[in-house]
N, C-alpha and C positions, 0 to 999 in steps of 0.2 A: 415624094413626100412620105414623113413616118409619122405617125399619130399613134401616143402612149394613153391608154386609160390607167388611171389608178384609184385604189378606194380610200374613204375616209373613212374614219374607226371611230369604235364605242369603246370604254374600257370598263371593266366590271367591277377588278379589284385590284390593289396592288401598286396605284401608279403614283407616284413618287417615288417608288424605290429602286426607281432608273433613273433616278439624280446622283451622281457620284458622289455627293457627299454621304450618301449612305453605302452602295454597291463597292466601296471602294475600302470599306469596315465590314460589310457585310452582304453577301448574296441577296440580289433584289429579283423581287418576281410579278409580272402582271398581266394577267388574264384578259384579254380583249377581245375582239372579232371586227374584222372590215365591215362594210356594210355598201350598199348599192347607192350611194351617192360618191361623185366621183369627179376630179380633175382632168382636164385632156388636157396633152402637148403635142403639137402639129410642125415640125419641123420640112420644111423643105430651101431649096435653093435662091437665095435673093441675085436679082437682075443686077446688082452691082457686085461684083465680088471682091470687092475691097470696104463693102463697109457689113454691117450686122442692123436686122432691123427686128424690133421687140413690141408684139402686142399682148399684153396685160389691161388694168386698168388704168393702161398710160400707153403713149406710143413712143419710141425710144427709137431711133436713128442717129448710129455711131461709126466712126472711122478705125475705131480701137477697142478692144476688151476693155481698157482700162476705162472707157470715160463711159462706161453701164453704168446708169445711177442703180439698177435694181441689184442687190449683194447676192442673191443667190443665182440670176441670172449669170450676171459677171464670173465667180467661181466655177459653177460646172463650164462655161466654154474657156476659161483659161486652162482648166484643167486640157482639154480637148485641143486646146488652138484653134479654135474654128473660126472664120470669117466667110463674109459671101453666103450669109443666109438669111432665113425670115422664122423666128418663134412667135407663136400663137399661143395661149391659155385661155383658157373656160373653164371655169367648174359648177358644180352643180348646187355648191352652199357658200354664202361670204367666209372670208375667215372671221377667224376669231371666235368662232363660234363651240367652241369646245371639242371638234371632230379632229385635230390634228393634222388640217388644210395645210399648214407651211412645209410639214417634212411629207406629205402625199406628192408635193408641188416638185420639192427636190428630188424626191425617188423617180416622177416620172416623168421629168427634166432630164433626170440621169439615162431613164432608160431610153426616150428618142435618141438622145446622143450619142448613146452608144449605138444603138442599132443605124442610126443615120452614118453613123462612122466604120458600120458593118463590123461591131465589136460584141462578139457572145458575154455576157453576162451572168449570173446567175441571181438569188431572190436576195438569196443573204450576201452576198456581195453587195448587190444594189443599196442593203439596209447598211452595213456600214461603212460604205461609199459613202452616202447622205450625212450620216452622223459626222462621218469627218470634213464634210463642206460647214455646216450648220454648227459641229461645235467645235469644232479641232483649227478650221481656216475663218470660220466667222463671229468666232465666239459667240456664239447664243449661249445661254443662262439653261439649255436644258437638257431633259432627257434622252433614252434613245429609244424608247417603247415604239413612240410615231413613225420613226422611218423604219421600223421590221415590222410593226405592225401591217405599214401600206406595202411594204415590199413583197412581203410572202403572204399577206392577204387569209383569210379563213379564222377558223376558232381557236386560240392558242395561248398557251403560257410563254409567256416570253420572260425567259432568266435572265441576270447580268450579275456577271459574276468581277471579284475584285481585279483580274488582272486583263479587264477590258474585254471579258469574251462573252458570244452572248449564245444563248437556246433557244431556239424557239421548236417548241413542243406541240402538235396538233393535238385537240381535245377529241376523241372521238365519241359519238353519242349515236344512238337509233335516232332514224329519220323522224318519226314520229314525234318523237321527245323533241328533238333539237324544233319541229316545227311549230309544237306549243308555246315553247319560251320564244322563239320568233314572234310569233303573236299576241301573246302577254305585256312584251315590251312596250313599251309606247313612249314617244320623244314630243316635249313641248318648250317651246321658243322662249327663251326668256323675255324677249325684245333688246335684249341688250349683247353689245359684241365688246373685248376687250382684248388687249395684249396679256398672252400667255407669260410671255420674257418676265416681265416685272413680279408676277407672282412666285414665278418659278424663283426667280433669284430669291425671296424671301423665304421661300421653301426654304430653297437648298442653305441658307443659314439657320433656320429654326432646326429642322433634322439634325443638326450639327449639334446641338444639345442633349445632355439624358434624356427629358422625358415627353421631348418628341420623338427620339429616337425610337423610343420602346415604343408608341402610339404606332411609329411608320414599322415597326418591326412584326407588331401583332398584324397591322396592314398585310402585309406578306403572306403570315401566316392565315388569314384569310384567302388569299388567291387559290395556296394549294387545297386547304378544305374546300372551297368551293370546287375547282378541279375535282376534285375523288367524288363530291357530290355527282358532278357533274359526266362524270365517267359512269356512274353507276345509274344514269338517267333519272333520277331526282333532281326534281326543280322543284319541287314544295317549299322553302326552305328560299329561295332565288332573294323574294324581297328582302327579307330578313339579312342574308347579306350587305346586300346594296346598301339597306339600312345603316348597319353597322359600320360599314365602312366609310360612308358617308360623316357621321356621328364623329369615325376616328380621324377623318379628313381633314375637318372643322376644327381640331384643335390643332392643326402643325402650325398656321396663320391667321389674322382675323381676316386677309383682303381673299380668301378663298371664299366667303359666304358674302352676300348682302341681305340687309333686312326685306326687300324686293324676293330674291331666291326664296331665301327661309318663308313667307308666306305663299309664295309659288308653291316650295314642294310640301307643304305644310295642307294648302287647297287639296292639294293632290292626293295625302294619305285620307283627307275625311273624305272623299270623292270615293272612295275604295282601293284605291295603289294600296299594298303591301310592305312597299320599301321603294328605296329612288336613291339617285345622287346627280349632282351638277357634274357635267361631262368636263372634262378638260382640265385646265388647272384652277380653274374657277373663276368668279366673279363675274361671270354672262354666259350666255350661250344655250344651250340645251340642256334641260334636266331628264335625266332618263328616268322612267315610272316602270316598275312591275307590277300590272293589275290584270289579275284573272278575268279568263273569257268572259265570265255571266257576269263580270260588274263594270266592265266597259262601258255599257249603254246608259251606267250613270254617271260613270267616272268623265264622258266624253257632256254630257249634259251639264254636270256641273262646270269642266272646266274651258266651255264653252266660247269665253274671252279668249282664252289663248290661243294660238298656233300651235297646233300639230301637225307635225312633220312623219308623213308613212312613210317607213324602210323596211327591209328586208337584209336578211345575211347576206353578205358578199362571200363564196369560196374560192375566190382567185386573185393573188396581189396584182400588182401591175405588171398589164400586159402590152404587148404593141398590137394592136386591134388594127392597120391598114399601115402594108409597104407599097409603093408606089414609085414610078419610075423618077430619077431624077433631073 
């Protein structure tokens, strides 16, 4: 048996501009970090080995790659040719949820398989292995932030540049500092989950115009100021980002915000947060808050109705966490 962990990511600043309709005019950049909620995939050997058997939140018993109802399943083991096995998934948040679940799913989809198949790998291989299952064989509507984000895992700018290539850059900071902004952070539930796909594709039409264009290009240009802030161990400044980008977020589409969200992170700045943004491509899921240590204990009083969700950094992409005999 192989069992893959991988993490789900926050992103900070930047993110659109790992939609090709821009990266593809213009170098895209976004700032993110994994974080310790996570996917597992438990590969081992099925007692038939002429069929493939799938646990998700469905169970799936096939005689064929071809007849997997699930598209991302089905992909990576065409890739591989596999039959005569048994896939398991768990993870530790529903999708939808703004954490970038679907491509955390294919990164360490990918990496059981490989290692199940006794194939060395590497992080960044792994990330655009993934992006070419998800955009290239299944056409998803999106980015590529999510799958290098879960691949190589930790604090990073991740670049994409126009002829498909991509950097990802570790942020380095004192322990100290990176420990603050860890706990300044704070995540609450919107109650609502939705499909990324749909937004994205509206995205990726609206950026296609001048003056979202320039909105997603200052975007950008935010990731790297925050980087240099963040290099030089300055988080003073954190919300005020978040803020901003947020602000610049909300004009590339309306179906990025709901009037639900806007009063969520609205609660939240008179609470004491600093700055915030809806995680993901919008429309549900978790709003991230920056609210300093001493104003926690009202920020958490008033926003008392909600769900909040404790995390911490993650500094390791997906790993194989248990080899075991076959």
């Amino acid at each position: 048996m192989i069992i893959s962990r991988t993490p789900f990511r926050i992103s900070f600043a930047g993110g659109g501009s790992d939609l090709p309709s821009f990266y593809r005019q213009e170098m895209g950049a976004v700032l993110s970090t994994s974080i310790n909620k996570y996917v597992y995939i438990a590969i081992h050997p099925f007692f038939d080995a002429r069929k493939i058997q799938l646990k998700y939140s469905k169970t799936e018993l096939v005689s064929c790659i071809d007849e997997i109802q699930h598209p991302i399943f089905r992909e990576v083991l065409k890739i591989h040719h596999l039959k005569g096995v048994d896939l398991n998934s768990i993870a530790d948040i529903p999708s939808g949820t703004g954490l970038g679940s679907s491509s955390s799913f294919t990164v360490g989809l990918l990496n059981a398989v490989n290692a199940y198949s006794a194939k060395a790998i590497s992080s960044e291989r792994l990330g655009e292995l993934a992006c070419e299952v998800e955009i290239d064989r299944l056409g998803s509507p999106i980015g590529k932030q999510d799958q290098y984000a879960a691949a190589c895992g930790g604090l990073n700018l991740i670049s994409f540049y126009p002829d498909e290539s991509v950097n990802v850059e570790k942020i380095i900071m004192s322990v100290a500092r990176k420990k603050e902004l860890e706990r300044n952070l704070l995540m609450i539930y919107t109650g609502d989950t939705r499909s990324a796909n749909s937004i994205l594709a509206q995205q990726n039409v609206a950026i296609s115009g001048g003056g979202k264009f320039e909105n997603q290009k200052r975007m950008v240009k935010l990731a790297f100021d925050l980087k240099k802030t963040l290099e030089e161990n300055d988080i003073d400044d954190f919300g005020r980002f978040l803020h901003e980008g947020w602000l610049l977020k909300k004009t590339l589409t309306k179906a990025i915000s709901t009037s639900w969200v806007d009063d969520i992170y609205e609660s939240g700045i008179k609470a004491g947060a600093l700055g915030g943004k809806l995680l993901g491509a919008g429309g549900g899921g978790f709003i991230l808050f920056y609210c300093p240590l001493e104003k926690q204990e009202n920020f958490r009083k008033q926003m008392s109705r909600y769900t909040e969700m404790d995390f911490q950094f993650d500094n390791h992409g997906s790993k194989i966490i248990y080899i075991g005999d076959k």
